[in-house]
C-alpha positions in Angstrom: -1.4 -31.1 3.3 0.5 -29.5 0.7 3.7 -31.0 -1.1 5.0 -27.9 -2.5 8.5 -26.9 -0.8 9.4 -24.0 -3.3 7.8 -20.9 -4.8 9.4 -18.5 -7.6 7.7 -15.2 -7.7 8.4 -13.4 -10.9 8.7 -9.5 -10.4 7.3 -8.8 -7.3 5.4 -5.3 -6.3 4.4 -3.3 -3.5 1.9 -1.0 -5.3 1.7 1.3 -1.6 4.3 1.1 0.3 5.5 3.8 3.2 9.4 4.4 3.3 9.3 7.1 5.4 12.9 9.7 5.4 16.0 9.9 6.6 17.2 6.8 9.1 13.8 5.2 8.9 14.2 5.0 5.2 17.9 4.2 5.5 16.8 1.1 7.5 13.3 0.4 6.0 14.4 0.9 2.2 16.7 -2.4 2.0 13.7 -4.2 4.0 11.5 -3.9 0.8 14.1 -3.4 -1.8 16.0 -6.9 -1.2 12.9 -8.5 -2.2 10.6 -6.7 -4.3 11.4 -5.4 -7.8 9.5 -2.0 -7.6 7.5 -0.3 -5.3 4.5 2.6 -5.2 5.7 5.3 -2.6 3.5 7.7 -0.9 4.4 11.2 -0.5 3.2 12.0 3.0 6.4 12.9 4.1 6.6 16.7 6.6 6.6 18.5 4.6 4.3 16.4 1.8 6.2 16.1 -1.6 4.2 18.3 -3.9 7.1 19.9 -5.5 9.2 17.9 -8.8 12.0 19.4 -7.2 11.4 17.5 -3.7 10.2 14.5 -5.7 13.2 14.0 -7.3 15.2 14.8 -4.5 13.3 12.1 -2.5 13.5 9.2 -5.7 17.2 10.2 -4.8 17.4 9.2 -1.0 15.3 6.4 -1.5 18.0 4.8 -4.7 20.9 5.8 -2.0 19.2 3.7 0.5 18.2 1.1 -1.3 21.5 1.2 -3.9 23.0 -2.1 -4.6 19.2 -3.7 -5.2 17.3 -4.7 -8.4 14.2 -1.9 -7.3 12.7 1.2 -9.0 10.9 3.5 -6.8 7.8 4.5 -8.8 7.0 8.0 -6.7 3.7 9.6 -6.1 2.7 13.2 -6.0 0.6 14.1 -2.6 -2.7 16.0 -4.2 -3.5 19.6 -4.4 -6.7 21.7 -6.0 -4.3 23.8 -7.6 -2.0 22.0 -9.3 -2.0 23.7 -13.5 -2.1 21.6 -16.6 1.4 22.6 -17.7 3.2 21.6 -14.1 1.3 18.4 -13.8 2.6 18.1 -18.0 5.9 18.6 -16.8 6.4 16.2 -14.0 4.7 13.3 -15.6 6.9 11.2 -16.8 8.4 11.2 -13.5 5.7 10.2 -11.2 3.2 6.7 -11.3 0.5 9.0 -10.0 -1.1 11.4 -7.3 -2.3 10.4 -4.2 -5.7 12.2 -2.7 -5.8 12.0 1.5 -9.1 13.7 3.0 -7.1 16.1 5.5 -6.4 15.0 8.7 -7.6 11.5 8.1 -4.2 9.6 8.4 -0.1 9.9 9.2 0.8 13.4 8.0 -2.3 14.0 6.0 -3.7 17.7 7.5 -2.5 19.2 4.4 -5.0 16.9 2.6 -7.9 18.1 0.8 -11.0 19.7 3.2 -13.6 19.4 1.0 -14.2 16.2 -1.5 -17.0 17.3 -3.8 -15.9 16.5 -7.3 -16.3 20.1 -8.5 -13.9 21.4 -6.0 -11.2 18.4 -7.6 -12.3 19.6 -11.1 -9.5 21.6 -11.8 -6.5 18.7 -11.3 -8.5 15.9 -12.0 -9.6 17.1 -15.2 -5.8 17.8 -15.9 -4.9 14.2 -14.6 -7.2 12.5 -16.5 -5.8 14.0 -20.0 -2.7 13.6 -19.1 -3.3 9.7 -18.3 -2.0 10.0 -14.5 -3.5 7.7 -12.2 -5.0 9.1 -9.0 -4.3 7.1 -5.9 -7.0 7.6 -3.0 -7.1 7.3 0.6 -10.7 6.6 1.1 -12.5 7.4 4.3 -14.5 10.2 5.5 -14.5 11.4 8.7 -17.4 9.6 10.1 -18.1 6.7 12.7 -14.5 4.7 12.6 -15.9 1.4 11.5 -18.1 3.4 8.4 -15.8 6.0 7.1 -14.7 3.1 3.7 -18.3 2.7 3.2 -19.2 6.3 3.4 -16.6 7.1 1.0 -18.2 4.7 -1.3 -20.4 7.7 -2.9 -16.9 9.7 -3.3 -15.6 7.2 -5.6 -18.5 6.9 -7.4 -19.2 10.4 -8.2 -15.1 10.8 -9.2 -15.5 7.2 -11.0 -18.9 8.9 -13.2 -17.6 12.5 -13.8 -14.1 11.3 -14.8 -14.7 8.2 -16.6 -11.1 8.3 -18.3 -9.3 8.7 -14.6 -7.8 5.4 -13.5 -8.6 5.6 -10.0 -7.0 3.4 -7.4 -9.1 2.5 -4.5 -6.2 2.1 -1.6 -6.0 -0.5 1.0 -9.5 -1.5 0.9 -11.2 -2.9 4.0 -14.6 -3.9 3.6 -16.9 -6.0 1.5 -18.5 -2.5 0.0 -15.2 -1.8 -1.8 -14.7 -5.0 -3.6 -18.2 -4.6 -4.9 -17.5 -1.2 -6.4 -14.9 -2.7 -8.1 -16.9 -4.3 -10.7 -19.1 -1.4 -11.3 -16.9 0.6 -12.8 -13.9 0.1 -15.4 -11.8 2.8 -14.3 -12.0 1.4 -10.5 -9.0 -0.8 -9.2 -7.5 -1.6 -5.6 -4.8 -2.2 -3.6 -5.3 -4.5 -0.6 -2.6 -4.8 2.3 -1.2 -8.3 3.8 -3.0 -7.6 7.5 -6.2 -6.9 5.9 -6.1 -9.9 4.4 -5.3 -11.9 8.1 -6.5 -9.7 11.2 -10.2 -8.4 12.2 -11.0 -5.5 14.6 -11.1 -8.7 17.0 -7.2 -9.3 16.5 -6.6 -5.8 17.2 -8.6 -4.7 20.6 -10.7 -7.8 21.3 -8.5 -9.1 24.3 -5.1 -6.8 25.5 -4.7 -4.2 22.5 -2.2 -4.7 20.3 -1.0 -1.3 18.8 1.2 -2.9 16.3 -1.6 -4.3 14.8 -3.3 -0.6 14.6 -4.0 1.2 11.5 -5.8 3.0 9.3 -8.0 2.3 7.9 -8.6 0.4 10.6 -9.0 -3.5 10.4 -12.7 -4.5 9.8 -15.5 -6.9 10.7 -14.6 -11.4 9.5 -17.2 -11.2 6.8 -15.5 -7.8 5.3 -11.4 -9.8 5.6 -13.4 -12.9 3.6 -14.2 -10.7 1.0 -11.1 -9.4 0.7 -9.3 -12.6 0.7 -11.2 -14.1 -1.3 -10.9 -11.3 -4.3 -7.0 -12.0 -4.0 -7.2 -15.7 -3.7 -8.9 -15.6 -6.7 -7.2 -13.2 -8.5 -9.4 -10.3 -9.1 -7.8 -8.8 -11.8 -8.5 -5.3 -10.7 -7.2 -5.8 -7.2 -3.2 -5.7 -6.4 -1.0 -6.1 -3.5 0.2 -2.7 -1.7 1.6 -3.5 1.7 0.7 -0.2 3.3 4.1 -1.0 5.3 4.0 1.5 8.1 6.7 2.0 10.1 7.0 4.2 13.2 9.9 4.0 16.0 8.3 1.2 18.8 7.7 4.1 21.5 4.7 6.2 19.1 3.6 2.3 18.8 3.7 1.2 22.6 2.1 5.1 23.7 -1.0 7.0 24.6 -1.6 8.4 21.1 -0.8 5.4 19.0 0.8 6.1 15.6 -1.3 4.1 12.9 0.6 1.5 10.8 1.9 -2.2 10.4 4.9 -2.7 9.6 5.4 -5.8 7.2 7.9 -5.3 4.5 10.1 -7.6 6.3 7.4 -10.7 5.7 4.9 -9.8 3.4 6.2 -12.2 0.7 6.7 -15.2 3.4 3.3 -14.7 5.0 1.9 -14.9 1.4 2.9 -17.7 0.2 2.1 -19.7 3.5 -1.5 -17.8 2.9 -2.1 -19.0 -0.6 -1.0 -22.0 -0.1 -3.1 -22.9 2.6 -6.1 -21.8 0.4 -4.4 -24.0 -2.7 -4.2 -20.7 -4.4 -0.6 -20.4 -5.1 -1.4 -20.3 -9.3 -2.6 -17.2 -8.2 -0.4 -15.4 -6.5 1.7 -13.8 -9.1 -1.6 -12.2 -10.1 -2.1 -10.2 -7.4 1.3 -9.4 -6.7 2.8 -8.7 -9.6 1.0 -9.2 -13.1 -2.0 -7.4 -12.3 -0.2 -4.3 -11.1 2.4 -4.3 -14.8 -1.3 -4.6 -16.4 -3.2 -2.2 -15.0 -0.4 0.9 -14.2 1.5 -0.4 -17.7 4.4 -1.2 -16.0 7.8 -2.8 -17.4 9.4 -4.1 -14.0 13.0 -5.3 -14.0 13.7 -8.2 -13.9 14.0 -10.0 -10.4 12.9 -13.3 -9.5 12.5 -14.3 -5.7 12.7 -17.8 -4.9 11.2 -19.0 -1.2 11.5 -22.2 0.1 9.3 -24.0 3.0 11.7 -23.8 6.0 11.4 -22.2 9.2 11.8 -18.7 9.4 11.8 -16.4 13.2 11.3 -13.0 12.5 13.1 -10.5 14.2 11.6 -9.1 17.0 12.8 -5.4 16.6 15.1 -3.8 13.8 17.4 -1.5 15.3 18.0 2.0 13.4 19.3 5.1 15.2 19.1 4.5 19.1 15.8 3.7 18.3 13.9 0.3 17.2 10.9 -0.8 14.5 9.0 -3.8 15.4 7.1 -5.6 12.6 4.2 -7.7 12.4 4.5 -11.1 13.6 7.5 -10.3 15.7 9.2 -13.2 17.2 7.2 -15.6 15.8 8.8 -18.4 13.2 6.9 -18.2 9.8 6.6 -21.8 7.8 8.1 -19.9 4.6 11.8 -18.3 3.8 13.6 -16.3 1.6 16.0 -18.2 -0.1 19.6 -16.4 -0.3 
């Protein structure tokens, strides 16, 4: 049993985190932004930001939202064929990097790219890659549901080989296959979510189906979650935390049609702690979510120290925004860890 009854995070990050627009991020900005110094933000807004003059406009909302906080939005870019050298030159310094989705894969992704073969990519990749901007990737295909990280495997190889100066992030990874790759190439790093780390396929449709448990990728097979788990425990230095916080109003949750996404911004740095604690990791965990994220995307965070002590805390079971409700993971339950004030 352990003795520890506090735990200072230094810095903390979300390297892939979903804040959606308008009341959803009004509501789900503070969520993250109370509690994490900085976070990645994906662009799969409708319509996607591809544009410096959307970008900024949505860096904007996102400060409003989140104004009165110690947080920096680092924004992304959502990927095109045809984006030139000088616009990508231009908006640079404004972005952490570009995020690839296969179209149609995930949430607001059918103006992703149809075809991944690595000369169809050429043209912005080989821009990105001078220019030193990271490319973030969702990667699946579009195959069996359980297979399409694995089958993407290949992808990130051939991108990893023909662009060996391209820091490529490998995001939310599932599966056993991916934290293999890892090591087989230096420009290959990771993000891995909180409910990856926890939940199986089991946890989501073995008994009455849980669609708040749903996403996508979709939650994999015991022997895939040890691998992952035991990456972070350990403190891969390539892998970092990225929430993949999802939120969607409860009724495209509780619906035929199920929006994908887990919503856990509102716990992920409770459920951590109790996590690495119970694998007598905790030395680790400012790894994985913070120092290996400054490393590896050259980050200078502010300064923001979280301290959380080991005393009951109930999560809410909805958050309220606009006549309408969020629910997030582990609603209702009481977690062994808080946030101290």
């Amino acid at each position: 049993m352990s003795s520890v009854t506090t735990f200072e995070i230094n810095e903390p990050l979300d390297m892939h985190l979903h804040l959606r627009d308008g009341d959803m991020l009004k509501l789900v900005g503070p969520l993250t932004s109370n509690t994490f110094t900085g976070a990645l933000i994906m662009p799969n807004l409708v319509p996607p930001v591809t544009t410096k003059e959307a970008l900024l406009a949505y860096k904007d909302r996102i400060n409003e939202a989140c104004k009165g906080d110690t947080f920096e939005p680092y924004v992304t870019l959502f990927f095109q064929n045809n984006y030139s050298y000088e616009f990508l030159e231009d908006i640079k310094d404004d972005i952490i990097g570009i995020k690839l989705y296969p179209a149609g894969i995930t949430t607001n992704s059918e103006t992703g790219v149809s075809s991944m073969d690595v000369e169809v990519l050429r043209p912005t990749l080989e821009s990105m890659s001078k220019l030193g901007i990271p490319l973030c990737v969702h990667g699946e295909t579009n195959g069996f549901v359980m297979d399409r990280e694995k089958e993407f495997m290949p992808i990130y190889e051939s991108i990893a080989s023909a662009f060996p100066d391209l820091k490529i992030i490998m995001e939310h990874i599932t599966t056993a296959d991916a934290v293999e790759l890892l090591d087989k190439y230096d420009n290959l790093h990771a993000t891995v979510t909180l409910h990856h780390l926890l939940i199986t396929l089991d946890d989501v449709a073995g008994g009455m189906l849980q669609p708040h448990l749903f996403c996508k990728p979709i939650a994999k097979r015991p022997h895939d979650r040890s691998a992952l788990l035991d990456a972070a425990l350990k403190g891969h230095p390539k892998l970092m935390f990225g929430s993949d916080s999802a939120p969607h109003p409860k009724h495209k949750k509780e619906c035929c049609g199920c929006a994908a996404g887990v919503f856990t911004s509102p716990i992920a740095l409770q459920v951590l702690v109790e996590l690495f604690e119970k694998y007598q990791a905790l030395e680790k965990l400012n790894d994985f979510v913070s120092l290996n994220a400054q490393r590896i995307y050259d980050l200078k965070p502010k300064i923001k120290k979280i301290k959380l002590v080991k005393k009951d805390y109930v999560v809410p079971a909805i958050y309220e925004y606009n006549e309408d409700n969020v629910v997030p993971m582990y609603a209702g339950e009481t977690l062994a860890w808080s946030i101290e004030d």
